[in-house]
C-alpha positions as CSV (number, residue, x, y, z in Angstrom):
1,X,9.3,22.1,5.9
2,X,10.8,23.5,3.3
3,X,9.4,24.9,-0.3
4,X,11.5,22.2,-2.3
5,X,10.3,19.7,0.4
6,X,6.6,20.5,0.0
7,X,6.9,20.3,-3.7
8,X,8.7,16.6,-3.4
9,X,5.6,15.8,-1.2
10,X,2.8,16.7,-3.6
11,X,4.8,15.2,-6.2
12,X,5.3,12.2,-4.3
13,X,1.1,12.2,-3.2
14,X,0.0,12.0,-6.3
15,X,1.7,9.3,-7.5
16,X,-1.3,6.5,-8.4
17,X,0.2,3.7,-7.3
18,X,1.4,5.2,-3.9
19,X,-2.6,6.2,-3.5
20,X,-3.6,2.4,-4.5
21,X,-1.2,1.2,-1.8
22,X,-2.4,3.4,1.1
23,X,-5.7,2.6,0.4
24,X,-4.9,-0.9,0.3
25,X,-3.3,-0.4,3.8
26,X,-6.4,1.0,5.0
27,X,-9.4,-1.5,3.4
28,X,-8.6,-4.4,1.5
29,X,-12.4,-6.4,0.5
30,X,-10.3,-9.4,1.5
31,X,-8.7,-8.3,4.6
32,X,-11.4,-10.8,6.3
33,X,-10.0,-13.8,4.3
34,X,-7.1,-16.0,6.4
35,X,-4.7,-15.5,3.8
36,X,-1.0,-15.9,4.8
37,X,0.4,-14.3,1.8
38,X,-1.0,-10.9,2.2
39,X,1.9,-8.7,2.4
40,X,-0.2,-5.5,3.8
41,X,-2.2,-7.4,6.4
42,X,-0.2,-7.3,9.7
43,X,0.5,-3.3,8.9
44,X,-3.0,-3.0,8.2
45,X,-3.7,-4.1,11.8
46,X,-0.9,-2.6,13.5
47,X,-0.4,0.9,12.0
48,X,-2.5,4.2,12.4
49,X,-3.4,6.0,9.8
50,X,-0.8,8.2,9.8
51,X,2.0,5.4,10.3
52,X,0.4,3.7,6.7
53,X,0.4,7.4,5.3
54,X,4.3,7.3,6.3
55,X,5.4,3.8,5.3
56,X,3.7,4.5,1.9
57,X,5.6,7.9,1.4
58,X,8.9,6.1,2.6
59,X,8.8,3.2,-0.1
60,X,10.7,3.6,-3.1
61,X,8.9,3.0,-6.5
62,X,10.2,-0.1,-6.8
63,X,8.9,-1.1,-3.4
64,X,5.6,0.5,-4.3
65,X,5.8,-1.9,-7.4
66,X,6.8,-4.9,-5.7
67,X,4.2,-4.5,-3.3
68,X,1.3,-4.2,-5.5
69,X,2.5,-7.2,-7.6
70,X,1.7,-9.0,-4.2
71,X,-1.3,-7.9,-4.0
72,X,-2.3,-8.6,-7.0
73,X,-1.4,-12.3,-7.2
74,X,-3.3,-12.1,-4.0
75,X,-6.1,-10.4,-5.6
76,X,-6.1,-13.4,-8.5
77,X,-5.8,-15.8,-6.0
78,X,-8.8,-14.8,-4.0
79,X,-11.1,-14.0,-7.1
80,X,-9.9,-16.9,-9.5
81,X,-8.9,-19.4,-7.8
82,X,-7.3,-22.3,-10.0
């Protein structure tokens, strides 16, 4: 790995919402819930650690985005539901 490539890595770590979606990959309070429109729950339950670490580092930001917006219509679904 090189220099520039470490640098793109940290940059790319510490980027919130890429932290919010890994740990969303790992633990989700509703992962229990039989909810169809979870977008994270079969790579929840079929990825190791690292593989999750991976996908999330692969996404772009719009795919970061995207994903979260799922989640949190999830989320709102779960918690409030009309």
């Amino acid at each position: 790995m090189t220099n520039a490539d470490a640098l793109s890595l940290m940059e790319k770590a510490s980027d919130n919402s890429r932290s919010l979606l890994f740990g969303l990959l790992v633990n989700c309070i509703f992962s229990g819930h039989a909810n169809g429109c979870c977008p994270l729950s079969q790579l929840r339950d079929s990825l190791t650690l690292e593989e999750k670490y991976n996908f999330v580092m692969e996404l772009s930001p719009e795919e970061v985005c995207q994903v979260l917006d799922r989640h949190e219509k999830c989320y709102e679904n779960e918690c409030c539901p009309s």
